[in-house]
C-alpha positions in Angstrom: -50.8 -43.1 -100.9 -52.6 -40.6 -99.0 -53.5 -41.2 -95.4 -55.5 -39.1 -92.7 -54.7 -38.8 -89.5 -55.6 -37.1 -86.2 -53.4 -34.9 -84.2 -53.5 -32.9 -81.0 -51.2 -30.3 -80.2 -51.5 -27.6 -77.4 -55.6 -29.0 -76.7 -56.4 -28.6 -80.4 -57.6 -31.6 -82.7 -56.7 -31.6 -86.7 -57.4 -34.2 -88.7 -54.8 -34.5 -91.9 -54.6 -35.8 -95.1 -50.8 -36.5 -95.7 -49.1 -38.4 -98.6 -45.9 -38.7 -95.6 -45.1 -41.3 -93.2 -48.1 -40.9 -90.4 -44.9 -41.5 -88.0 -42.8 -38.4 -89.5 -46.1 -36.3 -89.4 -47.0 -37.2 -85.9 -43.1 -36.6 -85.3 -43.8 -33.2 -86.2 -46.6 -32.7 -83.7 -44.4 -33.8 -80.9 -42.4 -31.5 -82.1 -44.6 -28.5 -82.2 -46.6 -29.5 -78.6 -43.1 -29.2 -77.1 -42.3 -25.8 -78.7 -45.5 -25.2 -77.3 -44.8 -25.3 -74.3 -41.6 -24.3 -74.1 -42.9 -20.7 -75.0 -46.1 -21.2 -72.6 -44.0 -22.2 -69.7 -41.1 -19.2 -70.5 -44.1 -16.6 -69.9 -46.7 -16.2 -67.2 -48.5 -14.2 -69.5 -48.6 -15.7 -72.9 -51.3 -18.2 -73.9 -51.8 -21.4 -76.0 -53.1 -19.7 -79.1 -49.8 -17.1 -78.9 -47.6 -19.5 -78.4 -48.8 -21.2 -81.7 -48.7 -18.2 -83.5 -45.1 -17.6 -82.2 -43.7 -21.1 -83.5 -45.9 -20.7 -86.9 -44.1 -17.1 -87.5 -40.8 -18.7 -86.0 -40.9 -22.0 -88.5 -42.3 -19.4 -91.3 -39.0 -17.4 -91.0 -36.6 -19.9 -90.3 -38.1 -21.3 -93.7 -37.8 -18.5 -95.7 -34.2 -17.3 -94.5 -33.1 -21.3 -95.2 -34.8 -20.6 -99.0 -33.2 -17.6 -99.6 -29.8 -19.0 -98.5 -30.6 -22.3 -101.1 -30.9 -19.9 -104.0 -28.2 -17.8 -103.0 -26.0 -21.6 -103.1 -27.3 -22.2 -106.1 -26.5 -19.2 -107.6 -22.8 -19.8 -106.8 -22.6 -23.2 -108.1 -23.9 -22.1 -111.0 -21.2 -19.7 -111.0 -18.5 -21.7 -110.0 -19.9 -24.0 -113.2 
């Protein structure tokens, strides 16, 4: 069942729709606000709104790399098969 919820990371609200656990999702958000500002504090220079276009890109390749290392598994079971 879908449910919506609010959050607030880094001073910025977003309201979700989410067929996952509200807990895991705001899990997630704790998560991100303390990426956050991690990055913000490690800089004297870099803002909010870098910092959360630092973790997107971060996340995004983190993502992709893990993808491209699921096929590549894959691929070798299927070989191994």
């Amino acid at each position: 069942m879908k449910e919506k919820l609010t959050l607030v990371v880094s001073g910025i609200k977003i309201d979700i729709v989410t067929q996952d656990d509200p807990e895991y999702v705001k899990g997630l958000g704790r998560l991100l606000e303390k990426r956050v500002s991690d990055l913000v504090i490690s800089s004297t220079t870099r803002q909010k709104n870098e910092a959360l276009l630092l973790c997107a890109l971060d996340y995004l390749d983190e993502r992709n790399k893990l993808k491209e290392e699921n096929e590549k598994l894959k691929e070798e079971i299927s070989r191994l098969k």
